[in-house]
Each structure stands twice: as structure tokens, then as C-alpha cells.
N, C-alpha and C positions, 0 to 999 in steps of 0.2 A: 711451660716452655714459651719462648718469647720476651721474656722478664729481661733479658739480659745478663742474667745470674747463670751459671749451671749448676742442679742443687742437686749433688749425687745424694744418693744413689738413685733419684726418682728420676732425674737427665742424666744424660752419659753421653758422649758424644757420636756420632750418626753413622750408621752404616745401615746398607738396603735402603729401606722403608722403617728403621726403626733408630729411636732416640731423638734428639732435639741439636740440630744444628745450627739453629739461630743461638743457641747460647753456650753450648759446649765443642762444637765446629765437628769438622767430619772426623773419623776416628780414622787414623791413619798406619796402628797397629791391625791388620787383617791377612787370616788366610786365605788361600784363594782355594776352593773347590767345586772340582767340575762332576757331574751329577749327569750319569749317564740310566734315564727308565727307558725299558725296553719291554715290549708287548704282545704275544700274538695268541688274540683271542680265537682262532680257527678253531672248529669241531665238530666233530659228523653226530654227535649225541644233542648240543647245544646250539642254541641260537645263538651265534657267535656276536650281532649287536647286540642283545640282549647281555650278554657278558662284558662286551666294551663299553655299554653305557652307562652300565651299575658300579664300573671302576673309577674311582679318583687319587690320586696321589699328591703329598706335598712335602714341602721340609721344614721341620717342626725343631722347635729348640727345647730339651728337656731342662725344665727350673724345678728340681726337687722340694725346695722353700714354698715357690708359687703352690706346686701342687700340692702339698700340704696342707697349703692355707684354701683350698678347693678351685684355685684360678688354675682354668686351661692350659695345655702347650702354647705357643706363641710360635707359628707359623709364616713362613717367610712369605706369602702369598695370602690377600687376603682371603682368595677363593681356592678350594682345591684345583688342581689341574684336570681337567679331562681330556679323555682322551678321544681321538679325533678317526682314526683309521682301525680295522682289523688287526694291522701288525704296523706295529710304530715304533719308531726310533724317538724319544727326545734324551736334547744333550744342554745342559745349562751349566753356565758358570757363577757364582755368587762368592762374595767375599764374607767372613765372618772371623769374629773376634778369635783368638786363638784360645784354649786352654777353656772351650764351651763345647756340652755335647748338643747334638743334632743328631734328628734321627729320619728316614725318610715314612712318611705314614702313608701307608696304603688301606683305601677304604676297598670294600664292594668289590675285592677281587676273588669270589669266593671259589674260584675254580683253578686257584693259583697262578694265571697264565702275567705276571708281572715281575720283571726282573728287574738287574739294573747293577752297574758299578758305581762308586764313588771312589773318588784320586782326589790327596791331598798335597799341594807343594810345600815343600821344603824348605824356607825363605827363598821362594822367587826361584829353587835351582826346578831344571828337570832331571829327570823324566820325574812323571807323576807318581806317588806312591799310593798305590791300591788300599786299600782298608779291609780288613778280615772282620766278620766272617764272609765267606765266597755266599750271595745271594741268587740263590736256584727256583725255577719254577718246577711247578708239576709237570708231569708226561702228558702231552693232547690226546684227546680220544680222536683215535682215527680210524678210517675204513679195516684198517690190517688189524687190527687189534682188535676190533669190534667182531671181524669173521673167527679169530682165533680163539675168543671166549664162545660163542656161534657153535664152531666146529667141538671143541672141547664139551660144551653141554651134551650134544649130541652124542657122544662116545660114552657118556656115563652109565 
């Protein structure tokens, strides 16, 4: 990259953090998707930082080829994201190439407590179109639930 040349398929032209702009210029075919992870690590059984700190999340582009050949996802961010609060809201918008999958990787959430939608546009129309399947977390362990198994032992 830099050559002046753009020499596909190894340059391709630029979007995010990824390809070579000085020689294949910015890629000006992109969708636009907005990336909503949502989080609430609260719980009466867990250490709920302990939960928030072992989580990270990212958005990762699937290269069936790459992977083959043993090279990793290729992740729009060079670091994972962490997360910062008990219960968090984040919402990003990122453009990418159309007719490419992405997927969103979540590490270290082992108690399920990570959610999140993803909305694709349409060329540029609204509203945003949701993407399936519907992504669920787990149920919290919480005080009522915890006396309910409690009281249930006791009766046996």
C-alpha cells in the first residue's frame, strides 16, 4: 500500500480502519450499521464486576477462505471493547462493504448477561431493518428467585 498502484485483491479500497486508501481511495459502495450491546451484569449469587470485567465484545468480519487458510476473524476494532459500567448501554454506527458477513463476538460473558440489536439500512432509506435471529440474554439471579428455590428445598 502506498505504491500508487492498487493491486487487488491484496488493496481494495478503504473503509473503517481497513484497506489502502492512498492507492485504491475510499470505498464509496457501504452499508451503514448501527450496533446496539446492551448489558446488565447485576446479581445476588455473583460478583457482578467480576462479571463485567471478564466481558468483551467486538465486530468481527467472517473470511471463510482466511479461515481455512488458519488466519483469524478480522475485527473492526483493534482491541475488544470493554465494558465500563454494571448495566450499559452502547450504540455504534460503522459502515461496511455490502454482500460481507459480520458477526458481533462476545468473549467472557459466561453468565449470559449480554445483549444487543443490530439495524441494517436499505440504501440510505429508513426506518432501520432489524436483523434475525432476536439476540436474548439469560434470566439474573435475584433475591426472589434465590428465596423461591430456598423455600422449595425446604418443602421436600
Amino acid at each position: 500500500c502506498g505504491d500508487g498502484v492498487c493491486n487487488e485483491p491484496f488493496e481494495f479500497p478503504a473503509y473503517g480502519r481497513f484497506g489502502c486508501r492512498s492507492d485504491c481511495g475510499p470505498n464509496t459502495n457501504l452499508t451503514t450499521v448501527l450496533i446496539q450491546v446492551r448489558a446488565d451484569f447485576r446479581d445476588d449469587l455473583y460478583a457482578p464486576r467480576a462479571l463485567m470485567s471478564a466481558a468483551t465484545w467486538n465486530l468481527c468480519r467472517r473470511d471463510e477462505e482466511a479461515k481455512k487458510a488458519g488466519f483469524p476473524d478480522i475485527c473492526w476494532w483493534e482491541e475488544d471493547r470493554k465494558f465500563t459500567k454494571i448495566k450499559e448501554n452502547h450504540l455504534e454506527t460503522v459502515n461496511v462493504p455490502p454482500d460481507t458477513l459480520w458477526f458481533i463476538a462476545i468473549k467472557g460473558d459466561y453468565m449470559g448477561r449480554v445483549v444487543g440489536n443490530i439495524f441494517l439500512t436499505e440504501r440510505d432509506d429508513l426506518p432501520w431493518v432489524g436483523t434475525m435471529p432476536e439476540w436474548k440474554a439469560c434470566k439474573r439471579n435475584v433475591i426472589g428467585s434465590r428465596r423461591n428455590i430456598e423455600s422449595r428445598a425446604l418443602t421436600l
